[in-house]
C-alpha positions as CSV (number, residue, x, y, z in Angstrom):
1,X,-32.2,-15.3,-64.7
2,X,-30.5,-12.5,-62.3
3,X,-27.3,-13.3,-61.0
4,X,-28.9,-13.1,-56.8
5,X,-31.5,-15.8,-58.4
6,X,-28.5,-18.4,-59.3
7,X,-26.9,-17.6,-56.3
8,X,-30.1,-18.7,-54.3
9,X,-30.1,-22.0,-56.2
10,X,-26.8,-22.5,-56.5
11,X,-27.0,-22.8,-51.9
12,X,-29.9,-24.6,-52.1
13,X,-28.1,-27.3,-54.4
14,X,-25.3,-27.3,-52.0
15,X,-27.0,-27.5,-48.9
16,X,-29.4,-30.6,-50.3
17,X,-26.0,-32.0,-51.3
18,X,-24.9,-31.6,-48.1
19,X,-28.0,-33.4,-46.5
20,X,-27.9,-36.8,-49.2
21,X,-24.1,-37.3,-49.0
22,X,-23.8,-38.5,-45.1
23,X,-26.6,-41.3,-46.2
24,X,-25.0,-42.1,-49.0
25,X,-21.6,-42.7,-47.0
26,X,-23.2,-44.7,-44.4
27,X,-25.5,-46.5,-46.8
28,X,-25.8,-50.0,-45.3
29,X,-23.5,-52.8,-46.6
30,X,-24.7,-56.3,-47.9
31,X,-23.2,-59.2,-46.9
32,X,-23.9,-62.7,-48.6
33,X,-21.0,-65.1,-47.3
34,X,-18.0,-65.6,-44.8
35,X,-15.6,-63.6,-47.0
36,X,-18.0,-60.6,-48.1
37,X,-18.6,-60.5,-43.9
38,X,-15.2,-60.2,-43.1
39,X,-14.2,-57.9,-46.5
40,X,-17.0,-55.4,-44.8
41,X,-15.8,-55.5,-41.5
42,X,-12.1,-54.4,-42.3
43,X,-13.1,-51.9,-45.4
44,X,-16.1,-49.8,-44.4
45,X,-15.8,-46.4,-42.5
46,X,-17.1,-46.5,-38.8
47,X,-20.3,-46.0,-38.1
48,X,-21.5,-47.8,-41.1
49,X,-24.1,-50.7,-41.3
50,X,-24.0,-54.1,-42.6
51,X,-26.8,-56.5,-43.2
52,X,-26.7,-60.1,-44.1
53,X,-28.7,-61.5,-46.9
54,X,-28.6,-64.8,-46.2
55,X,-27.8,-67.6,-43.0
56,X,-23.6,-67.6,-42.6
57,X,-20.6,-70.1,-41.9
58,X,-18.3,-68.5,-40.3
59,X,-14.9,-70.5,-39.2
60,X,-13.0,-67.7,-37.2
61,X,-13.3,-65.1,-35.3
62,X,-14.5,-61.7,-36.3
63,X,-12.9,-58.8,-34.7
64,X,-14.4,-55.0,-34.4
65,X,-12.2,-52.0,-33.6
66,X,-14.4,-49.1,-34.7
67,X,-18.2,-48.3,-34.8
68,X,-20.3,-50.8,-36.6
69,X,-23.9,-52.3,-36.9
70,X,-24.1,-55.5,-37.9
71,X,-28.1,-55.9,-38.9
72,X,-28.6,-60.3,-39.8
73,X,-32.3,-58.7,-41.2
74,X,-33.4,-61.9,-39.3
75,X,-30.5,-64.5,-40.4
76,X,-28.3,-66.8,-38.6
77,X,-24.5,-66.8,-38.0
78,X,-23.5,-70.3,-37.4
79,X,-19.9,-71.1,-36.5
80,X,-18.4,-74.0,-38.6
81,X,-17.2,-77.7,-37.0
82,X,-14.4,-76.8,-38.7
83,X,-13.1,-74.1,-37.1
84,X,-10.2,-72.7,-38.6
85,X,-8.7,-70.2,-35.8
86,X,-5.8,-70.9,-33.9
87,X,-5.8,-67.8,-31.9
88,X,-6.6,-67.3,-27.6
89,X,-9.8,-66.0,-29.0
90,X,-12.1,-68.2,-30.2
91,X,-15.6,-65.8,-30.3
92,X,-17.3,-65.9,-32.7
93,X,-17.8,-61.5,-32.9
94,X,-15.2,-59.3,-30.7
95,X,-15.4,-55.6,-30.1
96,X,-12.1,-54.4,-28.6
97,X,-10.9,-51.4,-27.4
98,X,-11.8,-48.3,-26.4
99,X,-12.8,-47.8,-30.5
100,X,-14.7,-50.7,-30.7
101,X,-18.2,-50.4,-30.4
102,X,-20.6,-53.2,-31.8
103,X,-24.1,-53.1,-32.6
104,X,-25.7,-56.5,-33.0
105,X,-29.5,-56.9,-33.8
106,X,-32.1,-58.8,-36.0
107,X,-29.7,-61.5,-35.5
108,X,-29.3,-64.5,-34.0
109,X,-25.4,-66.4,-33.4
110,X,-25.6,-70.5,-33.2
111,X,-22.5,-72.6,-32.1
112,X,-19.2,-71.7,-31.2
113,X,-16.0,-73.0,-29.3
114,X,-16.0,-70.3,-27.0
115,X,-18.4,-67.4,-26.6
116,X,-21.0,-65.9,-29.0
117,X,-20.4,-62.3,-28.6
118,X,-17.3,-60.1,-26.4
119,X,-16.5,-56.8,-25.1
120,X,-12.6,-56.2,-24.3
121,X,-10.9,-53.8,-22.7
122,X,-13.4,-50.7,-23.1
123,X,-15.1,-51.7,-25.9
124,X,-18.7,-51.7,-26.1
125,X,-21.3,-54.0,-27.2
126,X,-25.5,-53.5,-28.0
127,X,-27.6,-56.2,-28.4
128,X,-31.0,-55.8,-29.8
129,X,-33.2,-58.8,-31.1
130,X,-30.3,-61.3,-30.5
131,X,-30.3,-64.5,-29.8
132,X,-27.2,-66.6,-29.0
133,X,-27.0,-70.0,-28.3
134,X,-25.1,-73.1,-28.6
135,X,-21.5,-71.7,-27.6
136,X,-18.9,-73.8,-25.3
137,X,-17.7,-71.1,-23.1
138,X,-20.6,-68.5,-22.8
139,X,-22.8,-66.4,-24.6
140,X,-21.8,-63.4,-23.5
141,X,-18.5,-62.1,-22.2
142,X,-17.5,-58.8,-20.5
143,X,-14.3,-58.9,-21.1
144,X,-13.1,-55.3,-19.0
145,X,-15.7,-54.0,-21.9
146,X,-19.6,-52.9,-21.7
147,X,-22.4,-54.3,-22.9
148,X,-26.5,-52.9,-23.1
149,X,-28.8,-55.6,-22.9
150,X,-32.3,-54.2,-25.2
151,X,-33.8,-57.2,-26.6
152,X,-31.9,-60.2,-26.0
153,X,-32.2,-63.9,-25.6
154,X,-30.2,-66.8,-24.9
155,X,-30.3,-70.2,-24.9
156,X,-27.9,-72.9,-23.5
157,X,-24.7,-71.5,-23.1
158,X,-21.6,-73.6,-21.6
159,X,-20.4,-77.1,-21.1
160,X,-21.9,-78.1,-17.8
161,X,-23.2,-75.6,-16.8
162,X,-25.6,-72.9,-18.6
163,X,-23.1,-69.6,-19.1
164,X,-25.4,-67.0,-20.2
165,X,-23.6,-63.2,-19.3
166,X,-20.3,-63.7,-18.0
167,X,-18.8,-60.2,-16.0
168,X,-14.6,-60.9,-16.4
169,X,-11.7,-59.1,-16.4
170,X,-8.6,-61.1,-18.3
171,X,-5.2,-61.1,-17.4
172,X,-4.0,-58.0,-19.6
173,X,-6.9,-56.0,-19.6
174,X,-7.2,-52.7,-18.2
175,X,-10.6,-51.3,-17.8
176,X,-13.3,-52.8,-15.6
177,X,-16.8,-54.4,-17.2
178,X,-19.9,-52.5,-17.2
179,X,-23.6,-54.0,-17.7
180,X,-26.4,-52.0,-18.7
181,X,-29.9,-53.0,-18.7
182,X,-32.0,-51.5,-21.0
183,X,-34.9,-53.4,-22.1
184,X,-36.0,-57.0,-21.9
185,X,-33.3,-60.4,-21.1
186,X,-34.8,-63.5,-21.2
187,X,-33.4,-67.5,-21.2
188,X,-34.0,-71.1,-22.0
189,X,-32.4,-71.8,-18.5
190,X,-32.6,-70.2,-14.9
191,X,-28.7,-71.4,-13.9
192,X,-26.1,-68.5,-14.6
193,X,-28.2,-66.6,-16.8
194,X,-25.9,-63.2,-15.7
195,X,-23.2,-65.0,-13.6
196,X,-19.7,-63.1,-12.0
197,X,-16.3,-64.9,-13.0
198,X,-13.8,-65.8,-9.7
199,X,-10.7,-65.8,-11.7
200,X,-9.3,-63.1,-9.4
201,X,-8.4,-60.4,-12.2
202,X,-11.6,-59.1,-11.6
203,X,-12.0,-57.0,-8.6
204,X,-14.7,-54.2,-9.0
205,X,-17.2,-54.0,-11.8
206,X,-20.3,-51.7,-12.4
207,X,-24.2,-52.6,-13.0
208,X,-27.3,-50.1,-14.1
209,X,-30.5,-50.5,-15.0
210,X,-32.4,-47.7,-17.0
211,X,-35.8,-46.7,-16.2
212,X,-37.6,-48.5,-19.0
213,X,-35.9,-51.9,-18.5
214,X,-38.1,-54.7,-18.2
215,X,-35.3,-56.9,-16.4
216,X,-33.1,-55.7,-13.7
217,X,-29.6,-56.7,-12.1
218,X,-29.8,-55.6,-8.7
219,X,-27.1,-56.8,-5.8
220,X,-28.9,-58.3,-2.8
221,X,-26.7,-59.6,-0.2
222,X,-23.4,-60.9,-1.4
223,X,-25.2,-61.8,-4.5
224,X,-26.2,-60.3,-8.1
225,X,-29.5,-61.1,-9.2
226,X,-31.2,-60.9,-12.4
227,X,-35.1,-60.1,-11.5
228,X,-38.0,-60.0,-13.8
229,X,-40.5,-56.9,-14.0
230,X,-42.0,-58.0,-10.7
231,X,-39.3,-58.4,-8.9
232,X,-38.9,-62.1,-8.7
233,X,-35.6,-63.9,-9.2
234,X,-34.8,-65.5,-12.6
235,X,-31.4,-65.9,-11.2
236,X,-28.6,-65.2,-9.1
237,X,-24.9,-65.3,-8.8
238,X,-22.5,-65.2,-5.9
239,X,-19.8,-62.6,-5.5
240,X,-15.9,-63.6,-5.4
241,X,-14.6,-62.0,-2.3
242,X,-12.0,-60.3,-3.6
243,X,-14.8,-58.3,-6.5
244,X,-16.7,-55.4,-5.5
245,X,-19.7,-54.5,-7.1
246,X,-20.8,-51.0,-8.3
247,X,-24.9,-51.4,-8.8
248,X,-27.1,-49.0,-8.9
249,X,-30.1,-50.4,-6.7
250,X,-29.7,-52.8,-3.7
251,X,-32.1,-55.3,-2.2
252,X,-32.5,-57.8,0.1
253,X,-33.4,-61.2,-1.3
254,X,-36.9,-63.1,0.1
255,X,-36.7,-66.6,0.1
256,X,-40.1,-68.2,0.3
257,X,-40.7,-72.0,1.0
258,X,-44.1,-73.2,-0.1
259,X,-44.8,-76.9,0.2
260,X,-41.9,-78.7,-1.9
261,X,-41.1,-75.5,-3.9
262,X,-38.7,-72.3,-3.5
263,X,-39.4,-68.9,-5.0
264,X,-37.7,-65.7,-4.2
265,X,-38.4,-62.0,-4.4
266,X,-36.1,-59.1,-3.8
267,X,-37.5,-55.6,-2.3
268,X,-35.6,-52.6,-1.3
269,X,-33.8,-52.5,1.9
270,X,-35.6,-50.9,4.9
271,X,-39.5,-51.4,3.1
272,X,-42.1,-53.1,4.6
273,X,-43.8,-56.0,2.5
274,X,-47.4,-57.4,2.8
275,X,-49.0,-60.9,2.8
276,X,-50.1,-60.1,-1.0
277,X,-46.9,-59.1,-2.2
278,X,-45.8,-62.6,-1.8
279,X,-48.7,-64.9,-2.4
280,X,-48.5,-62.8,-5.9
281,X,-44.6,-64.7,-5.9
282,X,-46.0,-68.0,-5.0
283,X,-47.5,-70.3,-7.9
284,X,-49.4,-73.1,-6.9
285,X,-51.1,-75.6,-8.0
286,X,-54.9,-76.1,-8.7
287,X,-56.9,-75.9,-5.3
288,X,-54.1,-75.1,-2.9
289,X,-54.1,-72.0,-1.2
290,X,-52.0,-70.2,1.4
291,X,-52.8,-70.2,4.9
292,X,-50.6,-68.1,6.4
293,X,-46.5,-67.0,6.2
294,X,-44.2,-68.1,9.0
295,X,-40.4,-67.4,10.3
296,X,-40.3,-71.7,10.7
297,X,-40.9,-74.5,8.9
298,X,-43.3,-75.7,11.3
299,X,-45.0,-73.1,11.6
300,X,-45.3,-72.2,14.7
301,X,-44.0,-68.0,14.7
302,X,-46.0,-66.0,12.4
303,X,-44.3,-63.4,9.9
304,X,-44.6,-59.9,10.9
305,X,-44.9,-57.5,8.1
306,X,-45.0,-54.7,9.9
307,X,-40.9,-54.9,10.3
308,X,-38.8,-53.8,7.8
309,X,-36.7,-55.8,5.5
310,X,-33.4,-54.7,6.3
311,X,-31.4,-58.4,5.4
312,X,-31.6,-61.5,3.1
313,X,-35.4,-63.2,4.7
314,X,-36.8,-66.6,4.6
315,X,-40.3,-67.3,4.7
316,X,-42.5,-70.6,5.1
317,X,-45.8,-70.3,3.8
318,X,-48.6,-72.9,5.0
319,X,-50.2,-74.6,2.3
320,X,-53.0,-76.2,2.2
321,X,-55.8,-78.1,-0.4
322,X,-59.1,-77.0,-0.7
323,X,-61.6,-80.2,-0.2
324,X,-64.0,-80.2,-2.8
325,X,-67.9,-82.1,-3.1
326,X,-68.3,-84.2,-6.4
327,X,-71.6,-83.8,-7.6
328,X,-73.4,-87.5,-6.7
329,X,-74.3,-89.2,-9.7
330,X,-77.7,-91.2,-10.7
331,X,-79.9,-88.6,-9.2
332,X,-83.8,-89.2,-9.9
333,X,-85.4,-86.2,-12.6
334,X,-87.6,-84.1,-10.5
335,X,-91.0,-83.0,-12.4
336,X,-91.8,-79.3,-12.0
337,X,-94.8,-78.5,-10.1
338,X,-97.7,-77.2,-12.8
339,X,-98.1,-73.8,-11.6
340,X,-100.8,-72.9,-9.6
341,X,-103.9,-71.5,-11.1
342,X,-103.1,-72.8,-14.7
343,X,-105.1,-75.6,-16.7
344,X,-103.0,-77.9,-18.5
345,X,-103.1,-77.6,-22.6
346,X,-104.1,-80.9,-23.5
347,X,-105.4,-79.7,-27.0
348,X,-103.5,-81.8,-30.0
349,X,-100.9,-79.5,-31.8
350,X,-102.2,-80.8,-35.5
351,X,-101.0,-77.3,-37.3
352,X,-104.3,-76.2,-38.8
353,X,-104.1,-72.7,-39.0
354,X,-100.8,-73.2,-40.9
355,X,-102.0,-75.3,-43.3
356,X,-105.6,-73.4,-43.6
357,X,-103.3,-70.1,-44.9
358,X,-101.4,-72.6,-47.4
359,X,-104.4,-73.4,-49.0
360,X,-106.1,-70.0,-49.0
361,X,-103.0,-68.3,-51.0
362,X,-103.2,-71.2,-53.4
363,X,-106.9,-70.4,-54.3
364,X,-106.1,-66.7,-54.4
365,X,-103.0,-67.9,-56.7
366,X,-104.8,-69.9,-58.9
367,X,-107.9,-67.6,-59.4
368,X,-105.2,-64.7,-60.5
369,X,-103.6,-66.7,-63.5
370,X,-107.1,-67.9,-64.9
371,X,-107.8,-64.4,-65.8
372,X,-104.5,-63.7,-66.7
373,X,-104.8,-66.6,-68.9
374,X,-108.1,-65.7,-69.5
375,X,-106.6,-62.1,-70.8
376,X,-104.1,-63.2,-73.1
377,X,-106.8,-64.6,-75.5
């Protein structure tokens, strides 16, 4: 073998080397307990992965200050009832900094004394197939951090009332929070699902939604409201005075009153809207239908859709229930006419020709194995 030959496969060797060795490095971590959780978290380089093996207890807080994914492969962290911090923070996983940048998913975070999962001070959190639930404070806190929303759910959050994302800025932090929605959000509860906190350190924070989110956080009036993909509200939260919002779409909030029930829209500012677009918002019972949409709730001025929505609207729609005819009961038979031109059958149905064939293959049967029998001697 020439020396240009080794040469050739002494590079390739290299460069292959060169291709195994970053997956090797970042080769995911597994976790079984509390302490092997928290030895991973403060020995693995950033950017690595680790994935749980098993449900977990933890009993303190678990901060991040670099890049890491924390896969739970489907498991549960459940905070202890005997919780063994003493620090201000109490959540259960922290990303902090402008180095921290947490990536949750496959996992789902049970019971806490404060909140389930933070952001502080320029850090940045990604949920993906999360599920938190059961925490005192919140589930969720923006903390002068960001957070992207792809797959997430949440269940009661808060003592009270339901705390599900919680926009803050604390007393010594220094960035403002940032909310990204990227996929789908959903919750057990319609109260505070993304709610803004009126502790006056916060005073501006930003909103986006990407184009392939399924849930969006839009401002409409002096309020932000989570929508679902059609635009209706799942719920909404006031504005402290003294916070001003940086979102990336804003709408004007429909309020539509139909019989003893509320529902509410939103639709971009200056658009026109049609009778369908709201009936579509509207669920009603069985045999109740809409009659018509009105400025009052007596119904007296008619909507008119041909103005724009340019402000928060309320809308009455007339409801009404559709009378129906039960069938009467104990009606007579009624015999069908014979039809004209036909005689009547009245010839017993014995089944001769059935029985005629029987018999014939049993002759024909019993003819064939006499001469077979006949044969054989």
């Amino acid at each position: 073998m020439n020396k240009t030959i080794k040469l050739i496969l002494f590079s390739i060797a290299i460069f292959a080397i060169s291709l195994i060795l970053p997956n090797i490095t970042h080769a995911a971590t597994l976790v079984y307990d509390e302490e092997s959780l928290n030895n991973a978290v403060s020995t693995v380089d950033g950017g690595s992965t680790i994935t749980l093996q098993n449900d977990i207890t933890v009993t303190k807080p678990i901060v991040i200050e670099k890049e890491l994914i924390i896969d739970g492969n489907g498991h549960n962290v459940v905070g202890s009832n005997e919780w063994t911090s003493t620090s201000g923070n109490q959540t259960m996983f922290t990303a902090q900094f402008s180095n921290g940048k947490l990536t949750l998913k496959n996992i789902n975070l049970k019971n806490g004394p404060k909140y389930g999962v933070q952001s502080y001070d320029g850090a940045t959190v990604i949920l993906d197939n999360v599920t938190i639930t059961g925490f005192n404070y919140g589930g969720v806190l923006l903390n002068g951090g960001n957070v992207e929303v792809i797959d997430l759910h949440l269940g009661y959050n808060g003592t009270g009332a339901n705390n599900g994302i919680e926009i803050d800025k604390g007393a010594y932090a220094t960035n403002n929070p940032t909310l990204t929605m990227n996929g789908e959000l959903t919750s057990d509860t319609s109260e505070n699902v993304v709610r803004v906190a009126e502790n006056g350190h916060l005073t501006e924070f930003t909103v986006t939604n990407t184009s392939n989110t399924s849930n969006k956080v839009v401002l409409a009036g002096n309020k932000v409201v989570l929508t679902d993909k059609n635009d209706i509200v799942v719920s909404e939260s006031t504005v402290p005075e003294k916070a001003t919002p940086n979102v990336d779409t804003k709408q004007n909030l429909i309020t539509i009153f139909a019989a003893d029930k509320t529902f509410k829209i939103t639709v971009d500012t200056g658009k026109t809207i049609d009778a369908e677009l709201l009936k579509n918002a509207v669920k009603l019972e069985e045999n109740y239908v809409i009659d018509g949409f009105y400025t009052d709730a007596d119904y007296t001025d008619e909507f008119n859709f041909g103005n724009p929505i340019d402000t928060d609207t309320t809308v009455y729609a007339k409801v009404s229930k559709i009378e129906t005819t039960e069938p009467e009961e104990n009606q007579p038979e009624t015999t069908l006419p014979e039809a004209s031109g036909q005689e009547k059958d009245e010839t017993p149905k014995t089944g001769m020709p059935n029985y005629l064939a029987i018999a014939i293959l049993g002759i024909v049967f019993s003819f064939m194995a006499i001469i077979l029998i006949k044969r054989s001697h």
